[in-house]
C-alpha positions as CSV (number, residue, x, y, z in Angstrom):
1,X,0.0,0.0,0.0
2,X,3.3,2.2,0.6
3,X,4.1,2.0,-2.9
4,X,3.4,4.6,-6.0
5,X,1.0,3.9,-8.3
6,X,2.6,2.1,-11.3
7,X,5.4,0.4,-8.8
8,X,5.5,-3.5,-8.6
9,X,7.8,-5.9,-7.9
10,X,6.9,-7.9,-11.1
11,X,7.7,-4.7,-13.1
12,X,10.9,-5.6,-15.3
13,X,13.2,-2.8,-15.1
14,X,13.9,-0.8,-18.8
15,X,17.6,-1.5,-19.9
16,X,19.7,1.3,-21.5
17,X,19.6,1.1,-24.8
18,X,23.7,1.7,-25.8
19,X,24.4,4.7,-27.7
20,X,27.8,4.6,-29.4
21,X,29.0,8.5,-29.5
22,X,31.0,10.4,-31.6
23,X,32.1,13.6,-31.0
24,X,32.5,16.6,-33.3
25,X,34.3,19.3,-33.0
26,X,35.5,22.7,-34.7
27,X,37.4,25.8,-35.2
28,X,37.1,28.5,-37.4
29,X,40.1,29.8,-37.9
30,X,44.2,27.8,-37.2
31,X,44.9,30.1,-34.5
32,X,45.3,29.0,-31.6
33,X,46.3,25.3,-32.9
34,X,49.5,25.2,-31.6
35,X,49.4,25.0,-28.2
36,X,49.3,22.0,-26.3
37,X,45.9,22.4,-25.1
38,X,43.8,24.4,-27.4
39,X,39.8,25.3,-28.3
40,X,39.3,21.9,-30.4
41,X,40.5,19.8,-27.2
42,X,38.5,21.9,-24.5
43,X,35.3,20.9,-26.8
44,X,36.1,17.1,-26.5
45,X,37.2,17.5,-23.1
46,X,33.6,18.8,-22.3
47,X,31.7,16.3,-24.8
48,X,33.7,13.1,-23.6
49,X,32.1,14.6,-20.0
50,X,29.1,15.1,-20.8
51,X,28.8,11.9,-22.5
52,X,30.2,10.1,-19.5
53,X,27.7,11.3,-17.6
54,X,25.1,9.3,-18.8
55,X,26.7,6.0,-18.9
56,X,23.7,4.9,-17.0
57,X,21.9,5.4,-20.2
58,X,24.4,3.5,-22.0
59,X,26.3,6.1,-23.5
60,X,30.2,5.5,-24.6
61,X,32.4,7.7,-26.8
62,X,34.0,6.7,-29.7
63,X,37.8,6.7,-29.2
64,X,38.9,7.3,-32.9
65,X,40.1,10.7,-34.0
66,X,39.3,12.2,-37.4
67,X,40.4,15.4,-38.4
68,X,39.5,16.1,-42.0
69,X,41.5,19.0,-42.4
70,X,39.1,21.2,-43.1
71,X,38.6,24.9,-41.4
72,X,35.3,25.4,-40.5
73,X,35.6,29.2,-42.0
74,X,34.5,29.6,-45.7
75,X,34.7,26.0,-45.9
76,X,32.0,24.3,-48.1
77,X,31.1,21.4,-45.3
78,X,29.2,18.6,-45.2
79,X,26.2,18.3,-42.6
80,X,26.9,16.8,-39.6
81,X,24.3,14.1,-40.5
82,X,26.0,13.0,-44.0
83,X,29.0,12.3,-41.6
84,X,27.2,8.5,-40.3
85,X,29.4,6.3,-38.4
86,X,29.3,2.9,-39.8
87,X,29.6,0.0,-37.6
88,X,32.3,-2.1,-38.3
């Protein structure tokens, strides 16, 4: 009687559904680049956290690099979503 409606002890619990991430990142212009810690690697640094943080949902970060060596600035880019990660 203590319980909340919808609660049971027959009710399966939901599993997280695994979401493999990949993170994308960019700069608009090559200054900056050469220091050891620099814009492109403060947005991973953030994503990677953010994306850690709901491991309980089944999140996990990709661990390969890409850089296509393109600057984001005047660039004629793709859209992110033409960019699909293939499983291997």
């Amino acid at each position: 009687m203590g319980r909340a409606m919808g609660e049971s002890d027959k009710t399966p619990r939901r599993s997280a559904k695994k979401a493999r991430c990949a993170i994308y990142t960019r700069k608009s212009s090559e200054e900056g680049l050469e220091q050891a810690f620099n814009s492109l690697d403060a947005q991973r640094e953030a994503c990677a956290a953010f994306i850690l943080s709901q491991k309980h949902e089944g999140w996990t970060v990709l661990p390969t690099l890409y850089d296509d060596g393109v600057r984001s600035c005047g660039a004629r880019r793709w859209s992110f979503s033409s960019r699909r990660l293939r499983r291997r």
